[in-house]
C-alpha angles and dihedrals in degrees: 000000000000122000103246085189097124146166107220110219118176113223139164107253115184114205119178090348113316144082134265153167133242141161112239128199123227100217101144117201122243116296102187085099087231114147102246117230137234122252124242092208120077114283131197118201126188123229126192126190141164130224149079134312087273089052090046090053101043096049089053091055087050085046099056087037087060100039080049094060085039116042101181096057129076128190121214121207134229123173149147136155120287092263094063086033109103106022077061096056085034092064105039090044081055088043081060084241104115111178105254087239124035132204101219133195124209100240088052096044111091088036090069105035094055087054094055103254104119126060124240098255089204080075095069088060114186092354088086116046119195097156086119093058117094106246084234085066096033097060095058085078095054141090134193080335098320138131117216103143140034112220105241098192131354132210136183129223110251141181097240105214130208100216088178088056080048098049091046092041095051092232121130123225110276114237109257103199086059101038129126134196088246090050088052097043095042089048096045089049089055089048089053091044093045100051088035106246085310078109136034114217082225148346115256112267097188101087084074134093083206091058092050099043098049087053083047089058090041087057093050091253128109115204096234125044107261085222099070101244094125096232123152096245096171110108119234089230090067098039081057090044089054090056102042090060086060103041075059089055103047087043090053088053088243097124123038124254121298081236096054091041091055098038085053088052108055074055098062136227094318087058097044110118081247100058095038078049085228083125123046095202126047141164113237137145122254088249100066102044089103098053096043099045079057099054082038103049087193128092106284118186137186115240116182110244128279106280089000079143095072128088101353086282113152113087142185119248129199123238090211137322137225121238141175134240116246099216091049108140085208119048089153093070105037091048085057087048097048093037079052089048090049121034101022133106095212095064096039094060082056094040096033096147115335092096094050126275116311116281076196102096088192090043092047093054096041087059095030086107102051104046121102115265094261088058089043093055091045085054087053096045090044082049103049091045091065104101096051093052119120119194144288101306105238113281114271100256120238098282095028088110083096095068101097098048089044088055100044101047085044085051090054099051090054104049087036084056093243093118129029113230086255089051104052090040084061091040101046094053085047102055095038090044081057104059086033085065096037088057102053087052 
């Protein structure tokens, strides 16, 4: 039986977009640095999880591999879609009844891991190895030193290319270790020019916080402060910078309409200009270059971003992490399920890639070669960025959920001529300073 024994803190929580309230409890994790040990009486831990009906499937057959190898320990399930997912955990972590594992995402992580939700992973010692995950990958998890989550699976943000567009349209594969914005806009406009508005030289890649973030990097600047502080570091006069560069692109012809872009992506990814191959270029992330060759039926590649060569500024980003209650009453055993989960061979030949590619390195060469063609070239494309890769991008602060909604209506108003790039630079540190702030009260 859980302790309900909390400490109520108010914070400013964002799920799909918008924000909301809950009640977190302050329940910190052992600090004595001493290994906990595993029960020889019968333990039930709880698990939670997002996903679809493949995910679902596939967690409970992880489940009963595990409660095979470990017959005194039984996981219980919880889960629901993305949409349910966190007013679900919002409202057991405020019950005082946290699932024992957590599946975490990286916009909700440090939010609740300040307000005491998640355990300090350093106190399972041994017990958790991530010695086979890439410190870049690693880091993500981690805040002010800490580790709260374990990266399940990582992706890179990639310039998915239509070679077949390319072939038809007599225009060889740009470089992509050489590669600028401007090479990719004026030859996108020309793309655009050349088939008659039938296809767009490439998507938009400016109603992201990756695309943002990458230019920022680029540009020597990272979005959030690297010292935790949860301050907004990105200058104005490269957030202006960053829009301008689309507002150029929209203006050359080499991007669709703000009003098509928008319209293909309240679709989803089978509507999007790249998977119905009416763009040649598009900015998508490694994770998702199977589903979208088979929407497309043509020969998708993956091409590193414009300029990704400067300033160590491509980065690998998780797909989700796994974290640990804090007020679980056996670390012992979840630290043996999520070290299973991570580092074994057993749950990666279940897992293999629909949780993203492995941020194991030890676990992604070991499926490697089972994994479809479209996983095996994202494996290829993670392995060979690798030297180009900077560093974790600094942890999304508390509040920082936001994120996503604030730079896609900031995005609109620009393209829509609302804001001027200058404006809505001002006016989007403003607004996410502001629930960064809201959120530390």
């Amino acid at each position: 039986m859980r302790s309900n024994r909390t400490a109520p803190r108010w914070v400013t929580l964002a799920a799909v977009g918008a924000a909301t309230t809950l009640a977190l409890t302050a329940c910190a994790g052992s600090s004595s640095g001493d290994e906990p040990e595993l029960s020889d009486e019968p333990v039930t831990l709880s698990f939670t999880w997002w996903g679809n009906d493949v995910r679902h499937e596939i967690t409970e057959e992880l489940i009963a591999a595990f409660e095979e190898e470990n017959p005194n320990i039984t996981i219980e399930p919880q889960y629901t879609d993305w949409g349910g997912y966190w007013d679900k955990l919002q409202t057991s972590v405020a019950a005082g009844e946290i699932p024992d594992i957590i599946q975490m995402d990286e916009k909700q992580m440090s939010t609740y891991a300040v307000n005491g939700v998640l355990l300090d992973l350093g106190t399972l010692g041994d017990a958790l190895d991530t010695s086979a995950f890439p410190g870049a990958i690693l880091g993500t998890g981690a805040l002010d030193g800490t580790q709260y989550a374990i990266p399940v699976g990582m992706n890179a943000y990639t310039y998915m290319t239509n070679l077949d567009l390319l072939d038809e349209l007599g225009i060889e594969v740009p470089d992509d270790e050489t590669w600028t914005w401007d090479d990719l806009f004026t030859l996108s406009a020309e793309i655009t020019e050349a088939t008659g508005g039938e296809v767009y030289g490439t998507e938009t890649g400016g109603f992201t916080d990756a695309g943002m973030i990458i230019y920022l990097r680029q540009n020597g600047e990272e979005l959030f402060a690297t010292d935790g502080s949860g301050e907004v570091t990105a200058s104005p006069e490269t957030l202006a910078a960053y829009w301008q560069q689309q507002v150029d692109a929209l203006e050359a012809g080499a991007t669709p309409s703000a009003e098509a872009t928008i319209e293909r992506a309240a679709g989803g990814l089978s509507e999007s200009f790249i998977a119905t191959n009416e763009a040649v270029f598009g900015p998508w992330w490694t994770n998702q270059v199977s589903a979208l060759r088979e929407a497309s039926g043509q020969n998708l590649v993956t091409l590193r971003p414009p300029s990704a060569f400067e300033n160590d500024s491509a980065y690998y980003k998780p797909s989700m992490f796994w974290s640990v209650s804090s007020q679980t009453e056996h670390p012992a055993e979840a630290a043996l399920f999520v070290d299973w989960l991570a580092n074994s061979e057993a749950a990666a030949d279940l897992l293999l890639a629909e949780r993203g590619v492995p941020a194991n390195q030890e676990m992604r060469e070991y499926i490697t070669p089972s994994l479809d063609e479209a996983n095996q070239a994202a494996v290829e494309f993670l392995n060979d960025l690798e030297p180009i890769v900077g560093d974790a991008p600094p942890a999304t602060p508390p509040g920082g959920g936001v994120l996503v909604e604030i730079v896609q209506r900031h995005t609109e108003q620009v393209m829509f001529g609302e804001m001027t790039p200058e404006e809505a630079a001002d006016s989007f540190i403003d607004e996410l300073q502001t629930a960064l702030d809201d959120a530390a009260i």
